[in-house]
OpenMM code with the backbone's topology and positions (N, CA, C; nanometers):
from openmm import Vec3, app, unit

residues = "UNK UNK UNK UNK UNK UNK UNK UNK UNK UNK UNK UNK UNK UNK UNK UNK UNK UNK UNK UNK UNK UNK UNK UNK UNK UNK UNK UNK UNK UNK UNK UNK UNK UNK UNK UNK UNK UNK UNK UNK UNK UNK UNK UNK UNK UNK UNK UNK UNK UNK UNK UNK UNK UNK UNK UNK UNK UNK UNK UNK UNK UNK UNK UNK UNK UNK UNK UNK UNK UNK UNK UNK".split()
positions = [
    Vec3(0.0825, -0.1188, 0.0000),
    Vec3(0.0000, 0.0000, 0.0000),
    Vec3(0.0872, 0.1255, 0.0000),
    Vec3(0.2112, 0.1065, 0.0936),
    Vec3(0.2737, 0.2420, 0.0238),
    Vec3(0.3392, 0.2885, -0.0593),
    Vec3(0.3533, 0.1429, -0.1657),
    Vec3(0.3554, 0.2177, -0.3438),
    Vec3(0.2828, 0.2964, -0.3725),
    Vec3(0.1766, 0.2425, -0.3831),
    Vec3(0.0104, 0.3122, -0.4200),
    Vec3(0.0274, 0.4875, -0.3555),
    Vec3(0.0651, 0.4714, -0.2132),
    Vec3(0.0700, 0.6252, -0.2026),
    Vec3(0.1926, 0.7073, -0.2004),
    Vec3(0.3108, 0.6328, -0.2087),
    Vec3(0.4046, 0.7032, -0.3027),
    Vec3(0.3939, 0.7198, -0.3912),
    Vec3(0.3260, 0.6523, -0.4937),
    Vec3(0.3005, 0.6973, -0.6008),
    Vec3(0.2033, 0.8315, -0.6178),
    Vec3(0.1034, 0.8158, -0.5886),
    Vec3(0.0236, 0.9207, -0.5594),
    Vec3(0.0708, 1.0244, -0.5044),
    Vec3(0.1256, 1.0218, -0.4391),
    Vec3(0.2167, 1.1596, -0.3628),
    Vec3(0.3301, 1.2218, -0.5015),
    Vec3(0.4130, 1.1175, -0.5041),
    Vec3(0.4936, 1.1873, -0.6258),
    Vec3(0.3997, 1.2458, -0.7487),
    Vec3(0.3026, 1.2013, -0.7829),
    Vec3(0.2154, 1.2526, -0.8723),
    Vec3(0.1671, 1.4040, -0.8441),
    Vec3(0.1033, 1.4212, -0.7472),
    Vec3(0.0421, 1.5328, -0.6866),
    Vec3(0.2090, 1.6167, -0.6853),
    Vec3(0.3053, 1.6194, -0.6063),
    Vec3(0.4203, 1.6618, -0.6146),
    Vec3(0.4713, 1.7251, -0.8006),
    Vec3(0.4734, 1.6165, -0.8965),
    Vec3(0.4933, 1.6116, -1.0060),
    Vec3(0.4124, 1.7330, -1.0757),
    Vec3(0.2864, 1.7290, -1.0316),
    Vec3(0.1831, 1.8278, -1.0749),
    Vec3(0.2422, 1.9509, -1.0512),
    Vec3(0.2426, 1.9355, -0.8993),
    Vec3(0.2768, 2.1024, -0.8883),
    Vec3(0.3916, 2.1370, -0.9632),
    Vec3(0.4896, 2.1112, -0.9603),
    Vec3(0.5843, 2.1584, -1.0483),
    Vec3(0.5344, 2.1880, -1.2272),
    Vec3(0.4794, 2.0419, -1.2684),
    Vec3(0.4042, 2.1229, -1.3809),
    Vec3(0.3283, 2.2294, -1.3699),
    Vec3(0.2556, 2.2585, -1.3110),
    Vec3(0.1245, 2.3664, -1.2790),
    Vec3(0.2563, 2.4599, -1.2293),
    Vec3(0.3066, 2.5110, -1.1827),
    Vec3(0.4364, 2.6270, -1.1726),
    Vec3(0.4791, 2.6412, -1.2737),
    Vec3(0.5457, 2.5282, -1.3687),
    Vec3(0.6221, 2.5942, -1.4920),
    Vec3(0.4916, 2.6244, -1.6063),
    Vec3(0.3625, 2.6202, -1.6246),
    Vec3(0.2704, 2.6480, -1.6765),
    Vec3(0.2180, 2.7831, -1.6937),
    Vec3(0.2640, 2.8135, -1.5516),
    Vec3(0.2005, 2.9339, -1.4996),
    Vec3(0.2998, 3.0413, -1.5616),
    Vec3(0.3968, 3.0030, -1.5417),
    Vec3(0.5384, 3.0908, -1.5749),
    Vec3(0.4864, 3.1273, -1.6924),
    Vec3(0.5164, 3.0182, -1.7646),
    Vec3(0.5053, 3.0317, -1.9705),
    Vec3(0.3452, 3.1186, -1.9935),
    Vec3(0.2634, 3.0792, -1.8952),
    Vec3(0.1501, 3.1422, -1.9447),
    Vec3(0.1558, 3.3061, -1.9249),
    Vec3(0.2210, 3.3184, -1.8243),
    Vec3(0.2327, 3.4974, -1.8070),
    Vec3(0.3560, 3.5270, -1.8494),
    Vec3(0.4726, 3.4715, -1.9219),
    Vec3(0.5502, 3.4969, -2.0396),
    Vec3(0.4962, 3.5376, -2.1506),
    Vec3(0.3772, 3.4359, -2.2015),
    Vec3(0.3824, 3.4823, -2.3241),
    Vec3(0.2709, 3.5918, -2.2833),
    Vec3(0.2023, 3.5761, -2.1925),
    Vec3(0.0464, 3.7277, -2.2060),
    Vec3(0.1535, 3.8330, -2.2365),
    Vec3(0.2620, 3.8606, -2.1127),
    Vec3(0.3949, 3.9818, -2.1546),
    Vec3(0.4005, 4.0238, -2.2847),
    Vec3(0.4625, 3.9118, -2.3873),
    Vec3(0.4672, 3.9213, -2.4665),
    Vec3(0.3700, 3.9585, -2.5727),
    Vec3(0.2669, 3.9364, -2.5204),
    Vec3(0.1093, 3.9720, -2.6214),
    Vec3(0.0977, 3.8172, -2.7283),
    Vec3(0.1893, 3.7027, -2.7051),
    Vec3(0.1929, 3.5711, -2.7729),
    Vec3(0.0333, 3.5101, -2.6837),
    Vec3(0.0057, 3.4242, -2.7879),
    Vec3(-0.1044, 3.3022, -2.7705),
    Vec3(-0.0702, 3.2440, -2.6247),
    Vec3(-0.2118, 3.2510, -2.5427),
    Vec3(-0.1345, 3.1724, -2.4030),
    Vec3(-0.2506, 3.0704, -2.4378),
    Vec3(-0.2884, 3.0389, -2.4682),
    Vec3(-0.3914, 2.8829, -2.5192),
    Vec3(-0.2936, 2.7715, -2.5050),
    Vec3(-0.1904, 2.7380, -2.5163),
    Vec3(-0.1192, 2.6207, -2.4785),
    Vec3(-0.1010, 2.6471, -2.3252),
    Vec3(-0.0597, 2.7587, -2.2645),
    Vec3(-0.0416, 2.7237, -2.0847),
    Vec3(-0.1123, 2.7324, -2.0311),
    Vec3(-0.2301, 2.7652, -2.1077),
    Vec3(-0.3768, 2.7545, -2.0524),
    Vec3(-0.3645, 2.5788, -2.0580),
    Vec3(-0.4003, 2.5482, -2.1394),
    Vec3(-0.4011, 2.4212, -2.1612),
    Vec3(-0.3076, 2.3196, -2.0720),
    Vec3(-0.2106, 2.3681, -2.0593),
    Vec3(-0.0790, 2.2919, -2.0052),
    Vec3(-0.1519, 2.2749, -1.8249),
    Vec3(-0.2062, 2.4844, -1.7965),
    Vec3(-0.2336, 2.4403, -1.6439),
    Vec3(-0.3106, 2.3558, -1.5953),
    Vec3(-0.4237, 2.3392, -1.6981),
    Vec3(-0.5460, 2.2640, -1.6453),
    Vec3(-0.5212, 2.1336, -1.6796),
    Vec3(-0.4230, 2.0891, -1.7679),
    Vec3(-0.3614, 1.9477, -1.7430),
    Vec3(-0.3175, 1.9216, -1.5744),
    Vec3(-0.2450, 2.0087, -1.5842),
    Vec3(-0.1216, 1.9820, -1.4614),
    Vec3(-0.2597, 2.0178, -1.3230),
    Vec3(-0.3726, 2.0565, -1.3214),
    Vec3(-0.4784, 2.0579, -1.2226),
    Vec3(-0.5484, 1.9534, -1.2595),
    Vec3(-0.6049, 1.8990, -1.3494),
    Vec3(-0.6452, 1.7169, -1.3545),
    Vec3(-0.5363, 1.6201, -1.2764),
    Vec3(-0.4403, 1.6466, -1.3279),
    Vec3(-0.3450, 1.5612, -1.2503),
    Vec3(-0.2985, 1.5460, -1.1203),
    Vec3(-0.2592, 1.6808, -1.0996),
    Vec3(-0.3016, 1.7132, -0.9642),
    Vec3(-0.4188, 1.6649, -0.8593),
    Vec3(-0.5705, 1.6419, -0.9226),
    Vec3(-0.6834, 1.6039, -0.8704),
    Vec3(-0.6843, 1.4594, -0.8395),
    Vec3(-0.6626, 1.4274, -0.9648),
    Vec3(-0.6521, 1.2139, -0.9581),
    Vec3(-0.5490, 1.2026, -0.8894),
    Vec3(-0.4602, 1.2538, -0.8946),
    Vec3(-0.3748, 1.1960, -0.7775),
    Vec3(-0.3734, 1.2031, -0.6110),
    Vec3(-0.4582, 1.3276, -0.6178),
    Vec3(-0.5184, 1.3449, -0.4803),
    Vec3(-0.6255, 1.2615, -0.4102),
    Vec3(-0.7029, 1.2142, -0.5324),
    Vec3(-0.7949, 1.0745, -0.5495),
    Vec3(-0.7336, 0.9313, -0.4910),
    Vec3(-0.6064, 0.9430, -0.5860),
    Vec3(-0.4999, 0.7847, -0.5816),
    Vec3(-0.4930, 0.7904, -0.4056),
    Vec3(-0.4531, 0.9345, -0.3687),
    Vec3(-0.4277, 0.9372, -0.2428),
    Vec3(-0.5572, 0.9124, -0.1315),
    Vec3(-0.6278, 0.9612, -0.1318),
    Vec3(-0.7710, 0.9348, -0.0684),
    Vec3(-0.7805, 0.7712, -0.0711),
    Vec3(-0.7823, 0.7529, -0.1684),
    Vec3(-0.7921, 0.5403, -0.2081),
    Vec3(-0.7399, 0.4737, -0.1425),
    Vec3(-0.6108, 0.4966, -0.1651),
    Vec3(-0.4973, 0.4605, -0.0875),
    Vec3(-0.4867, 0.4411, 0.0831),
    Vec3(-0.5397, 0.5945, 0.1059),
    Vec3(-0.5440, 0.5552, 0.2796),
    Vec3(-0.7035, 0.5197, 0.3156),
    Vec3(-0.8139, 0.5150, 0.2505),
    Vec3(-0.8921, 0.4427, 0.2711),
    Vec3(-0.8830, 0.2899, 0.2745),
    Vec3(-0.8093, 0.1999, 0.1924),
    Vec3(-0.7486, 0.0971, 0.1668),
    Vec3(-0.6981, 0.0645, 0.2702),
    Vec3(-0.5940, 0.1248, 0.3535),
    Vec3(-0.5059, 0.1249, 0.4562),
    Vec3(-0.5857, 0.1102, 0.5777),
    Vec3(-0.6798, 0.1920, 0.5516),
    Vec3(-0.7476, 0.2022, 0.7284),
    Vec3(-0.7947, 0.0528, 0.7018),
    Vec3(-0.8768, 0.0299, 0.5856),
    Vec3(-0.9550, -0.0988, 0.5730),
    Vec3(-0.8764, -0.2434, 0.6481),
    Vec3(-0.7647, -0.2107, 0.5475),
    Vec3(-0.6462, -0.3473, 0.5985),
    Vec3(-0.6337, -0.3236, 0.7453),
    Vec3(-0.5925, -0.2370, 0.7584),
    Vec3(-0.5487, -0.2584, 0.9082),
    Vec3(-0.7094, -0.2948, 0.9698),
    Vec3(-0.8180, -0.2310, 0.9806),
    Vec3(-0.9176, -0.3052, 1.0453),
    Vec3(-0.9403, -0.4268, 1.0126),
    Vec3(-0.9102, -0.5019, 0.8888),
    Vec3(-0.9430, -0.6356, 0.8368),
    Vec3(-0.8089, -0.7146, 0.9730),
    Vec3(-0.6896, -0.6766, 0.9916),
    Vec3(-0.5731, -0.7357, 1.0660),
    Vec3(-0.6289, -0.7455, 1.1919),
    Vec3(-0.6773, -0.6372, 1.2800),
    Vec3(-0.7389, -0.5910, 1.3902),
    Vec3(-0.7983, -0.6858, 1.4333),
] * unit.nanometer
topology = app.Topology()
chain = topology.addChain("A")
for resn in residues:
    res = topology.addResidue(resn, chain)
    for name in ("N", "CA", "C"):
        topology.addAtom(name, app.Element.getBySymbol(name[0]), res)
């Protein structure tokens, strides 16, 4: 089980860093007066991902409490 939420954790982790460098490029290019439709795009990737993995995580320690009451 704590693959499952290492994994999930590095995911959510992973996100944010995408969703930061998204953000960057997206108010780079507004500066610039360039198309921000891709870091638009890019952020709300990197906030889906962000979400399911916050999900993976919820699962995960629901799972956990379960097992351990199934051991109990």
């Amino acid at each position: 089980m704590n693959i499952a939420l290492d994994t999930a954790v590095s995911g959510m982790l992973n996100a944010q860093v995408q969703a930061g460098a998204a953000s960057e490029s997206l108010v780079q290019a507004a500066a610039k007066g360039e198309g921000i439709i891709q870091a638009v795009i890019a952020v709300k990737r990197a906030q889906a991902t962000h979400e399911a993995s916050a999900a993976m995580v919820k699962v995960a320690d629901d799972m956990t409490k379960t097992l351990l009451d199934i051991i109990a």
